[in-house]
Each structure stands twice: as structure tokens, then as C-alpha cells.
Backbone as CSV, one residue per row, in Angstrom:
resi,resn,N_x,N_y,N_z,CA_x,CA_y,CA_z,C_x,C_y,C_z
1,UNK,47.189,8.660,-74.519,46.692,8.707,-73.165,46.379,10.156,-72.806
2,UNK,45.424,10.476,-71.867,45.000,11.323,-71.464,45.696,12.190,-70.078
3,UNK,46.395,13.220,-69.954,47.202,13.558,-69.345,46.335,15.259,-68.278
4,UNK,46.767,15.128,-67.443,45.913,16.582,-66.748,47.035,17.427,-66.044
5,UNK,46.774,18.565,-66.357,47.634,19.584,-65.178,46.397,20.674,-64.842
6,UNK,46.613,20.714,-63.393,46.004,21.482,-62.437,46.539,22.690,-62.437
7,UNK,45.518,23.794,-62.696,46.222,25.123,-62.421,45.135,26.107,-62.476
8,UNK,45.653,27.120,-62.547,44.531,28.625,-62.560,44.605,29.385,-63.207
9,UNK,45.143,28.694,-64.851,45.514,29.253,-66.013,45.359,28.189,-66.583
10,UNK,44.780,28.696,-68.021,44.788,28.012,-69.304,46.251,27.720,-70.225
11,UNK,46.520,26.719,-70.159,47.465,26.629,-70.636,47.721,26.337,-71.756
12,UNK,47.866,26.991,-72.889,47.546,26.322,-74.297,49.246,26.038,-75.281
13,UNK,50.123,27.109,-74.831,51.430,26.716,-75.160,52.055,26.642,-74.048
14,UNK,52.674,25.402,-73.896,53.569,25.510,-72.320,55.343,25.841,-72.655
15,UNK,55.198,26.825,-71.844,56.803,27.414,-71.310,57.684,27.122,-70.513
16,UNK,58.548,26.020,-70.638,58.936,25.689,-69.414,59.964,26.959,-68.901
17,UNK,59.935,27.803,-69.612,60.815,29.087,-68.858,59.961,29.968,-67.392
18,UNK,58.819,29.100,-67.405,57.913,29.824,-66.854,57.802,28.621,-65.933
19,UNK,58.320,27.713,-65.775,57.928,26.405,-64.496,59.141,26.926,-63.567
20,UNK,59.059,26.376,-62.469,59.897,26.527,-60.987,61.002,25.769,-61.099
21,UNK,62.300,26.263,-60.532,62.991,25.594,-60.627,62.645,24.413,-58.730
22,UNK,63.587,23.732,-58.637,63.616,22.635,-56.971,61.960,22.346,-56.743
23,UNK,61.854,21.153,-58.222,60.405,20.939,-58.294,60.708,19.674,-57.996
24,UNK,60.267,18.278,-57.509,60.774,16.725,-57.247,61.731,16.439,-58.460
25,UNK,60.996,16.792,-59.581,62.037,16.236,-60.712,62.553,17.131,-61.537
26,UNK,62.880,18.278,-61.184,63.506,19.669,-61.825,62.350,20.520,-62.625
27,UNK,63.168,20.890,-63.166,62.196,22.219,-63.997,61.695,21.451,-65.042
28,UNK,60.135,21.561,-65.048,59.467,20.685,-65.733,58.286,21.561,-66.099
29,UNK,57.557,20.028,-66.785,55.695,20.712,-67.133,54.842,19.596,-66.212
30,UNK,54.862,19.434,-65.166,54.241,18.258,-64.555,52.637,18.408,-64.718
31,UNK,52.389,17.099,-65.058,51.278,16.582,-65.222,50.807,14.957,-64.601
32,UNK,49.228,14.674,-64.494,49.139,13.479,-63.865,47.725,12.810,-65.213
33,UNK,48.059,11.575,-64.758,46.726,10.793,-65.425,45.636,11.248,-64.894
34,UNK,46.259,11.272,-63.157,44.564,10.796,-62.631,44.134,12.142,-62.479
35,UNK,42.822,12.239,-63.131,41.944,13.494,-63.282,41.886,13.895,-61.839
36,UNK,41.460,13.571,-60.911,41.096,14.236,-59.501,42.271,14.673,-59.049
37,UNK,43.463,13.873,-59.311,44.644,14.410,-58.384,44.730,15.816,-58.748
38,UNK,44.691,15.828,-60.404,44.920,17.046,-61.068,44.101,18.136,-60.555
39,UNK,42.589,18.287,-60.318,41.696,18.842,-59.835,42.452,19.335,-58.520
40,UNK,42.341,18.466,-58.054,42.897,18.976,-56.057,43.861,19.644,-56.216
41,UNK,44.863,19.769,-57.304,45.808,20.516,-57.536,44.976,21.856,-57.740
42,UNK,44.218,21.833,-58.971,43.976,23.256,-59.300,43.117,23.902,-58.305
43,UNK,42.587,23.472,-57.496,41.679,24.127,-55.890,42.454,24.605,-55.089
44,UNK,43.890,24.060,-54.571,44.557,24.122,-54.183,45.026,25.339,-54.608
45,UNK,45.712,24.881,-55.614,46.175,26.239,-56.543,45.472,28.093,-56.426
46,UNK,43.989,27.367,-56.540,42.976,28.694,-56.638,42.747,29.156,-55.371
47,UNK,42.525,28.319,-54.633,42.417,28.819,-53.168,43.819,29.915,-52.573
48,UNK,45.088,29.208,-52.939,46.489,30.021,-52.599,46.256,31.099,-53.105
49,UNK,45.770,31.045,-54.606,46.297,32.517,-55.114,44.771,33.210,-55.284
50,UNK,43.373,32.870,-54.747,42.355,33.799,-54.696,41.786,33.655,-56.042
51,UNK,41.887,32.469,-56.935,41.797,32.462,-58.208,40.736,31.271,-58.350
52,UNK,40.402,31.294,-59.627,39.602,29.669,-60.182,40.773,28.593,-60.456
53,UNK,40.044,27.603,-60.337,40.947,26.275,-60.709,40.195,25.887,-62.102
54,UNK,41.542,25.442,-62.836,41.419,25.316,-64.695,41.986,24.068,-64.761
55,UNK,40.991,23.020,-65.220,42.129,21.456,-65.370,41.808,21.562,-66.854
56,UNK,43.922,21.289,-66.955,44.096,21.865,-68.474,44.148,20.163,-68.932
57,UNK,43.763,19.865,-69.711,43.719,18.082,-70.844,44.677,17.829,-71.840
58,UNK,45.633,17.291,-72.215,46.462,16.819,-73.187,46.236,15.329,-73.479
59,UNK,47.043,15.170,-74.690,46.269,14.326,-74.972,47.996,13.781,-75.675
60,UNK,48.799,12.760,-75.079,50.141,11.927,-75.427,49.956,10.441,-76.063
61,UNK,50.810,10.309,-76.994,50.642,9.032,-77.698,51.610,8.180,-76.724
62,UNK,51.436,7.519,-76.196,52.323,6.194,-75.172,53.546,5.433,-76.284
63,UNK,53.022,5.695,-77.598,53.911,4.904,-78.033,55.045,5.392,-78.566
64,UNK,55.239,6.929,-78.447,56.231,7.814,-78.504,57.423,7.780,-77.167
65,UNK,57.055,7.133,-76.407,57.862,7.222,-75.140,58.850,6.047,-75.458
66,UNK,58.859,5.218,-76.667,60.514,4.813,-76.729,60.970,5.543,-77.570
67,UNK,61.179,7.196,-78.054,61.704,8.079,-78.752,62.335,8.725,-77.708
68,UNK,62.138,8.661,-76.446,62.550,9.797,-75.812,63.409,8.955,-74.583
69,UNK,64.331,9.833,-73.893,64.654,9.725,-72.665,63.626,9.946,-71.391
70,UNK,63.860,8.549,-71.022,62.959,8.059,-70.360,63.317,7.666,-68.914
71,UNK,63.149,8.321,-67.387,63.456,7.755,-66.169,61.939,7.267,-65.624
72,UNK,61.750,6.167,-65.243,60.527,5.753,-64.447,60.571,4.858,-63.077
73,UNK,60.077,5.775,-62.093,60.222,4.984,-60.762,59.154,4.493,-60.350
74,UNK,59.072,2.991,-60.221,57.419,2.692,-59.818,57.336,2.808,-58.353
75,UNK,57.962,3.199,-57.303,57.495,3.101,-56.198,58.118,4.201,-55.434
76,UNK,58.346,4.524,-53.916,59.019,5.558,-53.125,60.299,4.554,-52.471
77,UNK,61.223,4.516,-53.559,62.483,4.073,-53.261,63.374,5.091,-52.464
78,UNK,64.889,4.646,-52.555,65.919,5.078,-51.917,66.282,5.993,-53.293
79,UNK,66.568,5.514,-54.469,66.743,6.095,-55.578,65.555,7.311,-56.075
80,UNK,64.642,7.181,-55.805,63.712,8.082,-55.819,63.817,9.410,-55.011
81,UNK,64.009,9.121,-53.816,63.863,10.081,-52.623,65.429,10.934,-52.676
82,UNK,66.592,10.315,-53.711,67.844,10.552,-53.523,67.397,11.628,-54.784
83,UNK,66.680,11.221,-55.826,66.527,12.616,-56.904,65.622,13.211,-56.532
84,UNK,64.863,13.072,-55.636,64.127,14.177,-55.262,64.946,15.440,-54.390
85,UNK,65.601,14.849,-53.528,66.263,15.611,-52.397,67.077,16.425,-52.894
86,UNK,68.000,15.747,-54.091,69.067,16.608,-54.991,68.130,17.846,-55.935
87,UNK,67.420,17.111,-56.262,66.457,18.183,-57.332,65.716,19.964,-56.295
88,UNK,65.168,19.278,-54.898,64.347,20.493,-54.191,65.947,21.027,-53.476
89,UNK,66.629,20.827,-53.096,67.808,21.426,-52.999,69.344,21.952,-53.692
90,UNK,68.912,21.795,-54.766,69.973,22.387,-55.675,70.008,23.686,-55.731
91,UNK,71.243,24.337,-55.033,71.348,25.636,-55.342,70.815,26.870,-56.374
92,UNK,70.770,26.489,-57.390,70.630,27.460,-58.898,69.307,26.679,-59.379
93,UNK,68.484,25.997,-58.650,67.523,25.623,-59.226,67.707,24.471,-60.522
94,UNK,69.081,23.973,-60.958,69.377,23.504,-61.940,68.250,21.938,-62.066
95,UNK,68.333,21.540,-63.358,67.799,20.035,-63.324,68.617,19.368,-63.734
96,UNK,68.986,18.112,-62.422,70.323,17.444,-62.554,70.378,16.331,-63.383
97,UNK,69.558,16.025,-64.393,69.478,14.676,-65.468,69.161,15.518,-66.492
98,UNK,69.367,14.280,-67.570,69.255,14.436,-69.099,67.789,14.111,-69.504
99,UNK,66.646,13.752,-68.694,65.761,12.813,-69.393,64.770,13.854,-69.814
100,UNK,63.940,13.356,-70.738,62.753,13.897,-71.387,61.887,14.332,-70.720
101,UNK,61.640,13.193,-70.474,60.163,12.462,-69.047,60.870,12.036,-68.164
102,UNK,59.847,12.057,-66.732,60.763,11.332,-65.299,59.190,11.501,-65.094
103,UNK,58.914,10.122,-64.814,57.306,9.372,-63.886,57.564,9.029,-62.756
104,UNK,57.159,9.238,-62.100,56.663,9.093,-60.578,56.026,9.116,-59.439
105,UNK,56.126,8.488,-58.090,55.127,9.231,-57.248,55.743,10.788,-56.794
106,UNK,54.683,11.646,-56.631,54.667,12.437,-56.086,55.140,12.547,-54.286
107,UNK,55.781,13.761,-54.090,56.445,13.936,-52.824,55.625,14.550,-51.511
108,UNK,55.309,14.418,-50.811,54.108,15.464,-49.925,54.589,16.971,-50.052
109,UNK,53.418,17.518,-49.459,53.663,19.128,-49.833,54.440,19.570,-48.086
110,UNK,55.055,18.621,-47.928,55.748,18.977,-45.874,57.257,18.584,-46.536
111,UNK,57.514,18.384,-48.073,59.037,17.890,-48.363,60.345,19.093,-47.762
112,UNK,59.808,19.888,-47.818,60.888,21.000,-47.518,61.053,20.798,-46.090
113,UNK,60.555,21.077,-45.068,60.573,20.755,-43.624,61.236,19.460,-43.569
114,UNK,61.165,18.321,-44.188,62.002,17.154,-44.002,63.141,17.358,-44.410
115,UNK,63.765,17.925,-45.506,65.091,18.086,-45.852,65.606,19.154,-44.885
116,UNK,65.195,20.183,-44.480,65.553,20.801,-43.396,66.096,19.745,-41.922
117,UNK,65.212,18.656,-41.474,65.355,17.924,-40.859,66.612,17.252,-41.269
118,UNK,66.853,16.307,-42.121,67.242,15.443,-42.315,69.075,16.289,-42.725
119,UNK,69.089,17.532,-43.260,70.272,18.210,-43.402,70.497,18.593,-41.886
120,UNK,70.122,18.674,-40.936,70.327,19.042,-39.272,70.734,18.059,-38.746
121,UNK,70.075,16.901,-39.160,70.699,15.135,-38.757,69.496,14.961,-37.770
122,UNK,68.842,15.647,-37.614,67.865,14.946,-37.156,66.745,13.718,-37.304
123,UNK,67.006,13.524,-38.432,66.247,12.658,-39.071,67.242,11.678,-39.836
124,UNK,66.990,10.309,-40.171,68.286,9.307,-41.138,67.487,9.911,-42.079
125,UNK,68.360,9.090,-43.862,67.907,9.296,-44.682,66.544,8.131,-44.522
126,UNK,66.790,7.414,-44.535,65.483,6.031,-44.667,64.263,6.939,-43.541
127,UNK,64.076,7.220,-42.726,63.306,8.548,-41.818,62.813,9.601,-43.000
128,UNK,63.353,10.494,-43.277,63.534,11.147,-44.709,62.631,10.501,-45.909
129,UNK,62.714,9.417,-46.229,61.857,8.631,-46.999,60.829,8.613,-47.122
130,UNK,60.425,7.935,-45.666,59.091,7.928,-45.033,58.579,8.573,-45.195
131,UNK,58.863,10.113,-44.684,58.470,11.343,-44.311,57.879,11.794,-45.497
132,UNK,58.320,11.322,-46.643,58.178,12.463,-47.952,57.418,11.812,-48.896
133,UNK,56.537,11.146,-48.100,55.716,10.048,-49.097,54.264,11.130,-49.068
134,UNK,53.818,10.594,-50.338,52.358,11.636,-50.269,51.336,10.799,-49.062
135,UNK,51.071,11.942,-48.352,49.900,11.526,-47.017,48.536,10.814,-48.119
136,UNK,48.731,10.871,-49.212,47.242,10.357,-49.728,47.567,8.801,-50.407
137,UNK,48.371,8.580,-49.961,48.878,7.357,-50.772,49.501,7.302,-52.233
138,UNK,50.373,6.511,-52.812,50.949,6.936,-53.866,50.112,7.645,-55.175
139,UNK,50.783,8.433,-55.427,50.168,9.127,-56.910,51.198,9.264,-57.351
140,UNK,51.231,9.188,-59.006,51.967,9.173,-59.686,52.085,10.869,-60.287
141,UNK,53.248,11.312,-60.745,53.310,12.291,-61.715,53.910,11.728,-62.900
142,UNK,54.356,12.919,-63.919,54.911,12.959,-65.110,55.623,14.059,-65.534
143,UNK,56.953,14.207,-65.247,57.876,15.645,-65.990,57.842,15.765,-66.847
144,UNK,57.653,16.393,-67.676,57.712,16.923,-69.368,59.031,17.898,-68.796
145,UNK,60.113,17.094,-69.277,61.093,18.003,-69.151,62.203,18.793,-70.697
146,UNK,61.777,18.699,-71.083,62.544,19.243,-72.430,61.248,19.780,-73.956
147,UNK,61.398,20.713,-74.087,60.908,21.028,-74.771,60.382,20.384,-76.365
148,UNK,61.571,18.882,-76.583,60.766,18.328,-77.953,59.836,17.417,-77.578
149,UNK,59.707,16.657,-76.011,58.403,16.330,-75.696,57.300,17.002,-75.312
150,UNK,57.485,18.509,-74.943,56.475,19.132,-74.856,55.629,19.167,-76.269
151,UNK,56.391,19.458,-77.205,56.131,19.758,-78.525,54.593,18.946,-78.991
152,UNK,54.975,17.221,-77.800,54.122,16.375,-78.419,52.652,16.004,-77.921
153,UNK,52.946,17.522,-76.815,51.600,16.881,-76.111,50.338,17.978,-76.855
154,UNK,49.263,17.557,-77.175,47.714,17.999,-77.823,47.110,18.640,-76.846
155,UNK,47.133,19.535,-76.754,45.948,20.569,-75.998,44.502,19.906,-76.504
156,UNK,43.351,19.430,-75.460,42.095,18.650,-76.013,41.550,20.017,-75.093
């Protein structure tokens, strides 16, 4: 399958020493299927930092994903929104699971302002939920979180 990350760099060996830590699903290599999401990322991207947008292409065999540790959430659950919240607020930036990969929807870019909320009590958690859903309707991501699945993805 055909995999995209948005950015304003070419990415030809990925470092995850070089990804963010209190990312939705920890310190990762996130990537998406859908080509445009990826795009709006890298505009986004270029516009922040005064730069071009670069949609980088990989290229993953699907049938390698029962080799690996594997978390997949198909929707914006309670369980979802509970590893997200732990993941963008962890002190040391740590990533609090074991898995390879972690698929999912994506969190809106207003997630920080809600956990602010929702740690004040102003907000329930199920409020919190809501809140942190992408304004564009669900999109999915993909963590590349450990370096022997990075190993497997093809720069195209």
C-alpha cells in the first residue's frame, strides 16, 4: 500500500530521534493513505515555517502487519481519546505502549486547548471527546513507531 507524509523535507531515511515527542500516538513517523490529507499537511507545514511543501511516498506491504505489534482504532472512541490525552500530556514526552504501528483517526489541531479545558474541569471527559475530533471529518493516520517497521517502509 501506498503511504504519504507531508512535510518540507525530503525524507529519504527516517529518524525517529528527530520526531516530537506528545504526538496523538507518541513519538512516531506518522503517515496517511490519503494523498490530500498528506498534502494539506505539507502546505500547512510550508506556510508555518516559510518553506515548500514535499509529499514524501512509501510504499508498505499490508501483509507484513501480522509481524508486528499492532494497535488499531476504527473510530473516535473513549479508548482512543484516553491514548491520545495520555500520549499529548506526558511529562518527558515518553511513548506509553509497546506497539509497532498505532492507526487511527487523527486529533484536531485545537487538542491542546481541550486538555487544558478538560484538566481545569471545565469540560467532562465525553465533552473532551467531542472536542478533539478532526473538524474535517474522520481521517485516519498511521504511527511507525519503532524502528524495525520503519526499516520496512520503500521510499518511491
Amino acid at each position: 500500500m501506498k503511504l504519504y507524509h507531508g512535510s518540507t523535507v525530503d525524507v529519504a531515511h527516517v529518524d525517529l530521534s528527530k520526531s516530537k515527542p506528545n504526538k496523538d500516538f507518541g513519538r512516531a513517523f506518522y503517515l496517511s493513505s490519503d494523498k490530500e490529507q498528506a498534502m494539506e499537511m505539507a502546505q500547512f507545514r510550508a506556510e508555518f515555517e516559510d518553506a515548500r511543501p514535499v509529499l514524501n511516498v512509501y510504499e508498505f506491504d499490508e501483509s507484513l502487519f501480522q509481524q508486528f505489534r499492532y494497535k488499531r482504532f476504527e473510530d473516535y472512541t473513549e479508548e482512543w481519546a484516553h491514548f491520545v490525552y495520555d500520549h499529548r500530556t506526558e511529562p518527558k514526552g515518553l511513548t506509553l505502549h509497546d506497539y509497532d504501528i498505532v492507526y487511527g483517526p487523527i486529533a484536531n489541531d485545537r487538542v491542546g486547548a481541550q486538555i487544558a479545558r478538560y484538566k481545569q474541569g471545565y469540560i467532562s471527559f465525553d465533552e473532551f471527546l467531542t472536542r478533539i475530533k478532526y473538524i474535517k471529518g474522520v481521517t485516519f493516520q498511521y504511527a511507525f513507531c519503532t524502528q524495525r517497521v520503519i526499516d520496512k517502509l520503500i521510499k518511491l
